[in-house]
N, C-alpha and C positions, 0 to 999 in steps of 0.2 A: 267362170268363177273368177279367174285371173283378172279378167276387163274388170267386174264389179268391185273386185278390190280394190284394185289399180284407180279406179273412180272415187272409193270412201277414203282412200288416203291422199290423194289429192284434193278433198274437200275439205280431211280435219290439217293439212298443211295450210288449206288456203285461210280456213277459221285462225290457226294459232297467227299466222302473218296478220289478217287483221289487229288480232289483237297485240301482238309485238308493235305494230303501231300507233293504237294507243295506249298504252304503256306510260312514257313518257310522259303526258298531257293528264292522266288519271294519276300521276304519283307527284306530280306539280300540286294538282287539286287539292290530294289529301295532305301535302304539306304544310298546304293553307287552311286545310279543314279542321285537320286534327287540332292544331295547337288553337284555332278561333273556338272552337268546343269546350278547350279546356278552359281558357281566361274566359268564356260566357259565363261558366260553370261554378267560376272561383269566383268573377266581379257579374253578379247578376243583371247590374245597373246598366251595362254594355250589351246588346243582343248580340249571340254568340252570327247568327244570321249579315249583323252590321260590319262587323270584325272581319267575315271572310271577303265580301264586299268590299269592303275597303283594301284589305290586303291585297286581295286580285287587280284593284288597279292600280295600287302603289308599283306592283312589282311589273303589270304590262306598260306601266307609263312612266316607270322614272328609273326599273331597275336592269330589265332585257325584254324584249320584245318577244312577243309570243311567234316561236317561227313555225314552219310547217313540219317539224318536229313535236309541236307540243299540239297542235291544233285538234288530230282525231281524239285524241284523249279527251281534252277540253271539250268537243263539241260532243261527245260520248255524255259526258258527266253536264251538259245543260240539257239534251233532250232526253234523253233512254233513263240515267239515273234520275231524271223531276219524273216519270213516267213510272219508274219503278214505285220511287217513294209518295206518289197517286196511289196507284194501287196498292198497298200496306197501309194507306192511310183510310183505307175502305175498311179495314178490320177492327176497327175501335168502336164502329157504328151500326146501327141498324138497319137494314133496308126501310122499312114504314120510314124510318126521322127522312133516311135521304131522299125519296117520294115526294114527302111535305115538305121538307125545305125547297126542291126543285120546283116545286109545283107552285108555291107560295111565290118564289123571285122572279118565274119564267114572264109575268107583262109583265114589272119593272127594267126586265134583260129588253124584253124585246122594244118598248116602247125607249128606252134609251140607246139603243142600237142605231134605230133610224134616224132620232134627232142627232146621235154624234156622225153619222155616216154626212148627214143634209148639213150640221156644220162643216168638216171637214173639208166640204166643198168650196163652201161660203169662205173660210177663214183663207183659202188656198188663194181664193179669188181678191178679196180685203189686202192679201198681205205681199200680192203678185207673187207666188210661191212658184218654183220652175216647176213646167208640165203636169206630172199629174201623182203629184206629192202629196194634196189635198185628200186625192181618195185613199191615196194611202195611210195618211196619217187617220181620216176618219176610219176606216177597216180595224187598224190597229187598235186605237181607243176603243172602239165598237165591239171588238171579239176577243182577240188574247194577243195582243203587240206583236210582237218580229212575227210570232207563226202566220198571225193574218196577212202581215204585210209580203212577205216573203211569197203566199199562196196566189196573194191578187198582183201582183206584180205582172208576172211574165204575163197574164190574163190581157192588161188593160197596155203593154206591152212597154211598161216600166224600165228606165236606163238603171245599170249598176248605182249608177251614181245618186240616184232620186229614190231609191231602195234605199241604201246607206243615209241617206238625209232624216226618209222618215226611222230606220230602225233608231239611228244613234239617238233620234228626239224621245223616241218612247223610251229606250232606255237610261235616259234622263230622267225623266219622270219618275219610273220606275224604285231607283235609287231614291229620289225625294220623299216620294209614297211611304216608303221602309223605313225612313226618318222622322219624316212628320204626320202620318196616321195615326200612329199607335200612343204619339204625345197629345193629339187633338183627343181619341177617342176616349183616353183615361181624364182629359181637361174638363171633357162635358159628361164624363162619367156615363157613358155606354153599357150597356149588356151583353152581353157575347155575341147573342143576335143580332144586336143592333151593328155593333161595330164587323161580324162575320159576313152580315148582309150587304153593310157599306162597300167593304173593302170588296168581296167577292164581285158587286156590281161597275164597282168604279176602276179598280185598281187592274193595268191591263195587262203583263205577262204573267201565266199561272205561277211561276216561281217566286214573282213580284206579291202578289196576290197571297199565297201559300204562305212567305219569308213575314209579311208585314201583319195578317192575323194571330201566325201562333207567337210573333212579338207580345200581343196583344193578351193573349190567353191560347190555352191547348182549345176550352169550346168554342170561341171564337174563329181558329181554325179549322175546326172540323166543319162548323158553318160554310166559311167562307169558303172551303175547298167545295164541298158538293154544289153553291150559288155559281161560282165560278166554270167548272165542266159543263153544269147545265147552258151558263153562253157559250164554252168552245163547242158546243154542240151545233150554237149557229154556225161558225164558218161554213159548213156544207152548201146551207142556202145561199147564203152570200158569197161563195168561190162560184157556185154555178149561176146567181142573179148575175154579176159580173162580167163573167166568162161569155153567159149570153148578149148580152148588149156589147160587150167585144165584139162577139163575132156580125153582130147585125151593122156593124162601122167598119165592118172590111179588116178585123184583126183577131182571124179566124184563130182558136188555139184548143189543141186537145184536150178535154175536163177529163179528168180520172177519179170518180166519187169514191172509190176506192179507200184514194189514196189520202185522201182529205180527212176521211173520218177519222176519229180520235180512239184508235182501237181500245188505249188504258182505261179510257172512261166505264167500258162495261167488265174490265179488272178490278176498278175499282168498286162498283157495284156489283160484282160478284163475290167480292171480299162481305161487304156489307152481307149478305144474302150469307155466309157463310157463318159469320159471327151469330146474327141473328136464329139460325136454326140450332145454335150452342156447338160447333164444328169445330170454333177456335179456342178449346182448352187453357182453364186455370189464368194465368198472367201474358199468356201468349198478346193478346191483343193490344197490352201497356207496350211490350217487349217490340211489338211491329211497328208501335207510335212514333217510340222510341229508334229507332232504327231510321224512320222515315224520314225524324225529326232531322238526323244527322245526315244522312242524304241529302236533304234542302239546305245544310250548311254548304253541303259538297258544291251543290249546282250554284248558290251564290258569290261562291270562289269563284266558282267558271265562266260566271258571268260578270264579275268583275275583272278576270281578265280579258274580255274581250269586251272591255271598255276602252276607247282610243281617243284619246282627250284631244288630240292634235288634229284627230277629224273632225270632232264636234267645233273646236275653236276657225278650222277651215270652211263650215259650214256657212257662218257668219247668224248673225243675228236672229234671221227674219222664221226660218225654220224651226229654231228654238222657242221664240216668243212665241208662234203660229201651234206650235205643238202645244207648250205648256199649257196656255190659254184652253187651249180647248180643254185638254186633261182636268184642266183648274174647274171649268166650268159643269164639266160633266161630272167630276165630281161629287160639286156643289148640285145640279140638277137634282141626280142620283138621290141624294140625302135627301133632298125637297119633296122629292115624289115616296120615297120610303114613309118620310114622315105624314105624308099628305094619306097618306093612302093605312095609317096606323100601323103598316109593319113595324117599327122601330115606333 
């Protein structure tokens, strides 16, 4: 009995140590959160989403640097909290709507996937991009940005260096997206669908994606959030298409499908599934919207601060242009085929 105890207090010491570590990094966040929430709130005309984004990099790039003191916090509050406030965002909706939405994007996802993958290559090769930044940057655009890139990386046996190339270019984009979508989609006077469908297909990290719809409207992102997990759904195919042809070039590497699946995806449709059977009581479901909403401030706090402007400007030109372009284009496809096809 002694060993069993001796074993559960040493797991909840080792729990609270994680989290004393970030600590630090989650109380930076909501520094930044809290008060972008409030001026969203009071000046509507500023997306409280833009506010935290911008703060986060004012203060990693001009005011201290984010050290490895603030880092687990921060990296806590860009995956785990966008993850959480996924699934709470499943509770405002119906399982049938998310069915049909998925089901209705799933070939524009897929049939855009491969042409940004077959660019990506193409533009790598156009713009003599180093090694194999190309597939990286197609992966990114094609799935959900850093997560993809970061996944197929050690696969196709990617340098630090050529990782950082392509994350910092999507997260470029990213920031642009959150600016200029939600101005274009009220310019040409969009429908929620239309513009939840846009962004969800086009727009590449989920937070990027999530932050620039509910800019746009609450239906818009409940849209764009369900179009968008149904593509992070591809990485799986695509870690393992990848991983394979790695390994048949002699750059064998362990596939863990495990670990690749996007476990929140079916929290979040459990959520739905929950709302829909009448489970989530009275105003409970505004109140999770709501909560989820403020979350997604959190994570673009966090991801503004790990925006490093001195990388990007060290990157030089070619990587930037080479990324944008493509982002620009698939965008523009994206819209093409929606509208060709009468979704939108």
């Amino acid at each position: 009995m002694s060993g069993q105890a001796s074993i559960s207090q040493s797991r909840v010491m080792g729990h609270l140590g994680v989290w004393q570590q970030r600590t630090p990094g989650l109380l930076l966040v909501l520094l930044l959160a809290v008060p972008a929430k409030i001026i969203g709130d009071t000046i509507p005309v500023v997306p409280d989403v833009v506010i935290a984004l911008v703060a986060g990099i004012i203060v990693s790039n001009l005011v201290f640097r984010v050290t490895d003191t603030y880092r687990p916090g921060v990296r806590f509050s860009q995956k785990t909290v966008l993850q959480a406030a996924i699934v709470l965002m499943g509770g405002s909706l119906s399982f049938a709507a998310v069915l049909q939405i998925g089901a209705q994007a799933l070939g524009v996802i897929i049939l855009c996937f491969v042409i940004s993958f077959s660019l990506g290559a193409l533009f790598a090769r156009g713009f003599s991009l180093p090694g194999k930044v190309g597939t990286l940057l197609g992966s990114g655009t094609a799935i959900c940005g850093a997560t993809a890139i970061i996944t197929v990386g050690p696969l196709i046996a990617a340098t630090e260096e050529e990782i950082a190339y392509a994350v910092t270019t999507i997260f470029s984009f990213n920031i642009l997206a959150i600016l200029i979508y939600p101005v274009l989609g009220h310019l040409f006077h969009f429908s929620d669908l239309a513009f939840g469908t846009w962004s969800g297909t086009s727009v590449n990290d989920t937070s990027a994606v999530i932050a620039t719809s509910y800019i746009f409207s609450n239906g818009a992102g409940a849209i764009a959030t369900v179009v968008k997990l149904t593509r992070t759904l591809l990485l799986v195919p695509l870690a393992v298409g990848v991983g394979f042809f790695a390994a048949l070039r002699g750059r064998q590497q362990n596939i863990s499908v495990l670990k690749m699946v996007p476990w929140f995806v079916f929290g979040f449709a459990g959520m739905a599934v929950l709302n829909s059977l009448g489970l989530l009581p009275g105003d409970l479901p505004k109140a999770l919207t709501a909560l989820a909403k403020f979350l997604i401030v959190m994570v673009l706090a966090a991801v503004g601060l790990n925006v490093d402007v001195a990388r990007m400007r060290s990157m030089g030109p070619k990587p930037f242009v080479s990324g944008m372009l493509l982002a620009g284009v698939m965008s523009a496809l994206s819209l093409g085929i929606l509208r060709a096809l009468s979704i939108i």
